[in-house]
C-alpha positions as CSV (number, residue, x, y, z in Angstrom):
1,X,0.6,-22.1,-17.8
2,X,-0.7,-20.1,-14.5
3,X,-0.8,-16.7,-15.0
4,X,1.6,-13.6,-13.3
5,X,1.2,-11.0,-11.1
6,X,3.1,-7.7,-10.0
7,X,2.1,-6.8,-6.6
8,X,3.7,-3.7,-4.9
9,X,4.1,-3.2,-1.1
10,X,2.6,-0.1,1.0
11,X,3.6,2.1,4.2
12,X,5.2,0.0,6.7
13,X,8.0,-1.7,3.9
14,X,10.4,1.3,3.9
15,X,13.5,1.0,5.0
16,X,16.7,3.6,5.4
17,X,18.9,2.5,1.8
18,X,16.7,0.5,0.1
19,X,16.8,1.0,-4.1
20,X,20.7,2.1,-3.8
21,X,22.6,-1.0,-4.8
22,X,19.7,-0.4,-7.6
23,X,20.8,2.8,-8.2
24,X,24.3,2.6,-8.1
25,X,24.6,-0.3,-11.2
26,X,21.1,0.0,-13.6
27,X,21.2,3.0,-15.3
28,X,17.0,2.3,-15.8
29,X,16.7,2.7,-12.2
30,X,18.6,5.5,-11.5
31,X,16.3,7.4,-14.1
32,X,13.8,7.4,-12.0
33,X,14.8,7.7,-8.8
34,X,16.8,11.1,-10.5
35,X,12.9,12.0,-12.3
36,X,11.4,12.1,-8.7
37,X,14.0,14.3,-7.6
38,X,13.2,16.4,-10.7
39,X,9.2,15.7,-9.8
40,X,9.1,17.0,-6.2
41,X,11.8,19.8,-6.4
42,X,13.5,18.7,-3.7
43,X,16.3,15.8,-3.1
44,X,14.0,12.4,-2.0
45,X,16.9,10.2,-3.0
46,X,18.9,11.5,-0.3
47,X,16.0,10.8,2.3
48,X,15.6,7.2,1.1
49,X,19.6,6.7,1.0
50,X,20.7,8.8,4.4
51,X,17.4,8.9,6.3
52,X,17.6,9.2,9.4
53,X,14.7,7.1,9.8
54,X,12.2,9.4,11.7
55,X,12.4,11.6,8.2
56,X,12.0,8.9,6.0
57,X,9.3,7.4,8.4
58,X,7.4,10.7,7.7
59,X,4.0,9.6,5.6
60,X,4.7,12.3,3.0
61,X,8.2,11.2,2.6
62,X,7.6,7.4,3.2
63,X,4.7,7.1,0.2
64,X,6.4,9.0,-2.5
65,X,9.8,6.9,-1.4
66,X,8.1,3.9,-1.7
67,X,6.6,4.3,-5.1
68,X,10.0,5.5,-6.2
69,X,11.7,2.5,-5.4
70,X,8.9,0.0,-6.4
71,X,9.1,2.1,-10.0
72,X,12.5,1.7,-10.5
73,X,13.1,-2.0,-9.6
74,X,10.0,-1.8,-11.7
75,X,11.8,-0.6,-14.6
76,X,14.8,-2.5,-14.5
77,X,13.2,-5.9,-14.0
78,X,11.2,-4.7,-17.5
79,X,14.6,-6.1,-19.1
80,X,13.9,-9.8,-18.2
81,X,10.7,-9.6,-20.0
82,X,8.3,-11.0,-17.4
83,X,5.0,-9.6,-18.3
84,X,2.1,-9.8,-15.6
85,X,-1.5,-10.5,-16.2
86,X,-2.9,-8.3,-13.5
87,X,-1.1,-6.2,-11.0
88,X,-2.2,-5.0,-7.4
89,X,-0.4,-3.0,-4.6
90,X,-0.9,-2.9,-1.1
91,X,-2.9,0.5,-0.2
92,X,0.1,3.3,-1.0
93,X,1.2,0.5,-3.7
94,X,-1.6,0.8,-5.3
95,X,0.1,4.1,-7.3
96,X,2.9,1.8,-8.2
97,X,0.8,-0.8,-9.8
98,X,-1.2,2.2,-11.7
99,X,2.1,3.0,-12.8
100,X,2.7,-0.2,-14.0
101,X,0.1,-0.6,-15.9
102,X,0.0,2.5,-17.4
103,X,-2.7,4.4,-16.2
104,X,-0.6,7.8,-14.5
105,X,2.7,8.6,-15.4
106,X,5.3,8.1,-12.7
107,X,5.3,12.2,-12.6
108,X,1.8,12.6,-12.3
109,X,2.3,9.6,-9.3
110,X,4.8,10.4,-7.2
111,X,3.4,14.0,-6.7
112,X,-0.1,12.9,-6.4
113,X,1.1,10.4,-3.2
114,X,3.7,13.0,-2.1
115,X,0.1,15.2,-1.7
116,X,-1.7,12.0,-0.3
117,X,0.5,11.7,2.4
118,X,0.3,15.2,3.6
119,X,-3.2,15.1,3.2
120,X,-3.4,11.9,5.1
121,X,-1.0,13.4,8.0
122,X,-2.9,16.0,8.0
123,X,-6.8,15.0,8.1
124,X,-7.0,14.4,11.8
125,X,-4.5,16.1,15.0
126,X,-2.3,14.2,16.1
127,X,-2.4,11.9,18.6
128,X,-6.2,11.5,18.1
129,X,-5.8,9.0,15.6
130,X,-4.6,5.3,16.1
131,X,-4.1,1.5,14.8
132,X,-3.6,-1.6,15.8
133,X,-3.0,-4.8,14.5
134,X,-5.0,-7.7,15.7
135,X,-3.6,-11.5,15.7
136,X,-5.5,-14.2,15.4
137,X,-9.4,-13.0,15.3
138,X,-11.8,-13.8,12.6
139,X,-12.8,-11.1,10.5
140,X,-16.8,-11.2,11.4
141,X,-15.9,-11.6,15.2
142,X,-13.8,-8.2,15.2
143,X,-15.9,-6.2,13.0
144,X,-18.7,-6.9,15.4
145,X,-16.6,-5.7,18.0
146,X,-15.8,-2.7,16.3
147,X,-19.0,-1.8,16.0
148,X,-19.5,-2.0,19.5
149,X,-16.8,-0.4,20.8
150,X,-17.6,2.8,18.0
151,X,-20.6,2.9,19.6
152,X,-19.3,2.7,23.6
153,X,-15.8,4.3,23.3
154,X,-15.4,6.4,19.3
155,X,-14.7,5.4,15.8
156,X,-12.9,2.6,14.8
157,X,-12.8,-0.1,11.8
158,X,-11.7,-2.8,10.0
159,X,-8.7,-0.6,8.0
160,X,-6.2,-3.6,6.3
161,X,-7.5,-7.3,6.0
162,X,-4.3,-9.0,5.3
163,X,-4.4,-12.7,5.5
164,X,-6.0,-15.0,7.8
165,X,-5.6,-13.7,11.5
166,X,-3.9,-10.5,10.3
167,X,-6.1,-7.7,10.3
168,X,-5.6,-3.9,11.3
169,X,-7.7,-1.5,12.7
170,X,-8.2,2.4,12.8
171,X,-10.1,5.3,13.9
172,X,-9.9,7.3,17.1
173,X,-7.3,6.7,19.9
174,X,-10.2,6.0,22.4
175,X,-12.2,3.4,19.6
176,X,-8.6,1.4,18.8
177,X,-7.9,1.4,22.5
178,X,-10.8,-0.2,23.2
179,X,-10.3,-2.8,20.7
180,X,-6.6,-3.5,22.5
181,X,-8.2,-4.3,26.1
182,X,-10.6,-6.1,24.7
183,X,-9.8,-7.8,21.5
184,X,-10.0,-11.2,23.4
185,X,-13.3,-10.9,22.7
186,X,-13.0,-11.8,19.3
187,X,-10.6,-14.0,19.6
188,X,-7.9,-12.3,19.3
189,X,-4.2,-13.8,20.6
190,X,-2.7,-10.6,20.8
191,X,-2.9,-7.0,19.7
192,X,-0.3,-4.5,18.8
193,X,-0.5,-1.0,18.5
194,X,1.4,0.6,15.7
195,X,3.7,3.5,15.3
196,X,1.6,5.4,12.7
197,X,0.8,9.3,12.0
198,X,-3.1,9.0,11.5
199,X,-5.8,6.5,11.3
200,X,-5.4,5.2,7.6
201,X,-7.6,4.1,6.0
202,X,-11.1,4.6,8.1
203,X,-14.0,7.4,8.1
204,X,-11.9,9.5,9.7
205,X,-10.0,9.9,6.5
206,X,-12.7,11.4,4.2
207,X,-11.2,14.9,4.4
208,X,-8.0,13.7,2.8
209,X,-10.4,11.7,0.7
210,X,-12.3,15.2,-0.6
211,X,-8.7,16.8,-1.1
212,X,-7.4,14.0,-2.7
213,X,-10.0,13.8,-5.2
214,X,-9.4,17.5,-6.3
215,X,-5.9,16.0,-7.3
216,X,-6.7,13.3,-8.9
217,X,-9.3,14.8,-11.1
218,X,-6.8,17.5,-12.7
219,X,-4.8,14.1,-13.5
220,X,-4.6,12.8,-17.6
221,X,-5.2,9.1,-16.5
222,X,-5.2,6.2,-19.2
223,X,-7.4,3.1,-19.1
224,X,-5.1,0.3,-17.4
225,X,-3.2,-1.7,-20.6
226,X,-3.4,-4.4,-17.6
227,X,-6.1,-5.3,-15.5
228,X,-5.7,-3.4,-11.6
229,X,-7.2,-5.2,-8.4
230,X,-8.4,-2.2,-5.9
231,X,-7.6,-2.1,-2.6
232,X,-11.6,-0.6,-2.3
233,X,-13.3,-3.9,-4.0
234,X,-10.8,-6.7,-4.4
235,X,-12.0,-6.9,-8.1
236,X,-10.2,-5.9,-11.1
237,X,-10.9,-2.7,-12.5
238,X,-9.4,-1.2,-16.4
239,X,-11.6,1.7,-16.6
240,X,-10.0,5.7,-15.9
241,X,-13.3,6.9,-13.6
242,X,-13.6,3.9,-12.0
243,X,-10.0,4.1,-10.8
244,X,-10.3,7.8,-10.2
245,X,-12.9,7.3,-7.8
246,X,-11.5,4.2,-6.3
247,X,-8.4,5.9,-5.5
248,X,-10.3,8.6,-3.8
249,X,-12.5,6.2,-1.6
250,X,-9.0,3.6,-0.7
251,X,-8.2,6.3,1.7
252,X,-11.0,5.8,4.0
253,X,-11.7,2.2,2.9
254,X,-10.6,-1.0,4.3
255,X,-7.6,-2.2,2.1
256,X,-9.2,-6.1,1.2
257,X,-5.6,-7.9,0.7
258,X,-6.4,-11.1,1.5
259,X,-9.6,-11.0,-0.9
260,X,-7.7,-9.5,-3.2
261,X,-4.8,-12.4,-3.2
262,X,-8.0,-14.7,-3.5
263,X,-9.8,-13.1,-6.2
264,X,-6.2,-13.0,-8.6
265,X,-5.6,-16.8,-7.4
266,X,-9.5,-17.8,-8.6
267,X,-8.3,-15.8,-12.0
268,X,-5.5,-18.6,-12.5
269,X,-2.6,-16.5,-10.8
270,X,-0.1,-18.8,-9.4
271,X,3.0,-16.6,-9.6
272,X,3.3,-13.5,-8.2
273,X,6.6,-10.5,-8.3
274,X,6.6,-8.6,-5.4
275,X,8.2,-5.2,-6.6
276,X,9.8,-3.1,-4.1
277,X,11.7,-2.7,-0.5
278,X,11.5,-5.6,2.1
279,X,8.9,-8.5,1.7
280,X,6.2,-7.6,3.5
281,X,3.6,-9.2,0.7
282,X,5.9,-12.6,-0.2
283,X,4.7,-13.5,3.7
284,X,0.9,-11.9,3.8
285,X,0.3,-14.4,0.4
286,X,2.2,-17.1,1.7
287,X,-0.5,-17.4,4.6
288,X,-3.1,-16.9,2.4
289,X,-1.9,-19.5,0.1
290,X,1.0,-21.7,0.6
291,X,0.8,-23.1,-2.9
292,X,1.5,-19.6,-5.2
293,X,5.2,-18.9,-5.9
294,X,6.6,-15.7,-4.3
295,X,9.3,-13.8,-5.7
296,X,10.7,-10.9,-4.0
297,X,11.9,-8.0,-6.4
298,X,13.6,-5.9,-3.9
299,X,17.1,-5.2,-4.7
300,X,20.0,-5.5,-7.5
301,X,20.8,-9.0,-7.7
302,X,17.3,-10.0,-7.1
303,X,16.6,-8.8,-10.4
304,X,19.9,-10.4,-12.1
305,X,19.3,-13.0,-10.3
């Protein structure tokens, strides 16, 4: 028998609606979308069910909505009695998975990524910030290239390594520009630039890093009751300061996805649940490895299914 994970998707899986057939017919789900309500002290259900869009697209709306829905999906698919050997989100799903596997409590979560966001939207003015995703170069090729154009035009990095030829960068405007003229130069087929509030998940970020770690270390945390792959080191981790620290350095990190796909697979994983809106992870880990089953855990029937 192969063993199972829970993976749970990041920023960029949001979507206007999504968790409301959920909550509208499993009472499990419902409870928690209500608790983060009750959490934030101010209605997020009714920016994740109405939008409009440009709210919901906010980063300290979008990461405590996302976690919301991935938890109560989460919850409800707890009644088919799937139980994962490891879990793992993508960057801002990283919470959810902690969640899972019962290191925070969903309280102590959504607040704690409600904060991250602002501190995230907040760590560099906007509009001097930027990333882009870059088709079809090979990891070594572009981080060289990074490194030259930090050093020619300003700051930027390898920020999400998703699967093969999918790979985002961040830093300044000027740095992520430069990587746009010229990511031929590393072969790549195409880069896009994307809509986002700051650059995630590079140096730029250490501010929100240092404000985020006052957060986290007022938090209770458990050890994990199931092993959790970091985004930081694409290894399993179990232990409370190790995760504390790891979640404070993910936000200036590069998120390793596609090593940590890899590293779960060479563990025996050969199923994995994605948990939450859209499925943005079913495709990253089908072109990392065709052979794994997918399932996407998104919706209602999904989980009756």
């Amino acid at each position: 028998m192969g063993k199972i994970a829970f993976v749970f998707p990041g920023q960029g899986a949001q979507a206007v609606g999504m968790g409301k057939d959920a909550y509208d017919s499993i009472e499990a789900s419902r409870a928690i979308i209500d608790r983060a309500d009750e959490a934030l002290g101010f209605s997020l259900s009714s920016i994740i069910f109405e939008g409009p869009e440009e709210t919901l697209k906010q980063t300290a709306n979008t990461q405590p909505a996302l976690l919301t829905v991935s938890v109560a999906l989460l919850e409800a698919f707890k009644a088919r009695g799937v139980n994962p050997d490891y879990v793992a989100g993508h960057s801002l799903g990283e919470y959810s998975a902690l969640v899972a596997a019962g290191v925070m409590s969903f309280e102590d979560a959504v607040r704690t990524v409600r904060a991250r966001g602002e501190f995230m939207e907040q760590a560099v003015p906007n509009g001097q910030g930027a990333m882009a995703a870059v088709l079809g170069a090979e990891r070594d090729a572009l981080a060289a290239l990074c490194a030259k154009a930090s050093a020619e035009a300003g700051a930027v990095e390898l920020a999400n390594v998703n699967c093969p030829g999918q790979i985002v960068v961040s830093g300044t405007a000027a740095g992520v520009q430069a990587i746009v003229e010229r990511g031929k130069e590393a072969g790549a087929k195409r880069v896009i630039p994307l809509e986002v509030s700051g650059p995630f998940h590079s140096s730029l970020m250490k501010p929100a890093a240092d404000r985020l770690s006052g957060v986290l270390s007022e938090l209770s945390l458990n050890d994990a009751a199931v092993p959790v792959v970091a985004n930081v080191t694409a290894e399993a981790v179990v232990g409370k300061d190790d995760i504390r620290r790891l979640l404070a350095e993910q936000v200036f990190s590069p998120v390793l996805w596609e090593d940590s796909i890899r590293y779960l697979i060479a563990q025996g994983v050969d199923t994995f649940y994605e948990i939450g809106s859209g499925t943005v992870l079913a495709g990253l880990i089908k072109k990392i490895d065709k052979s794994v089953t997918v399932v996407s855990v998104n919706s209602a029937a999904s989980i009756e299914a």
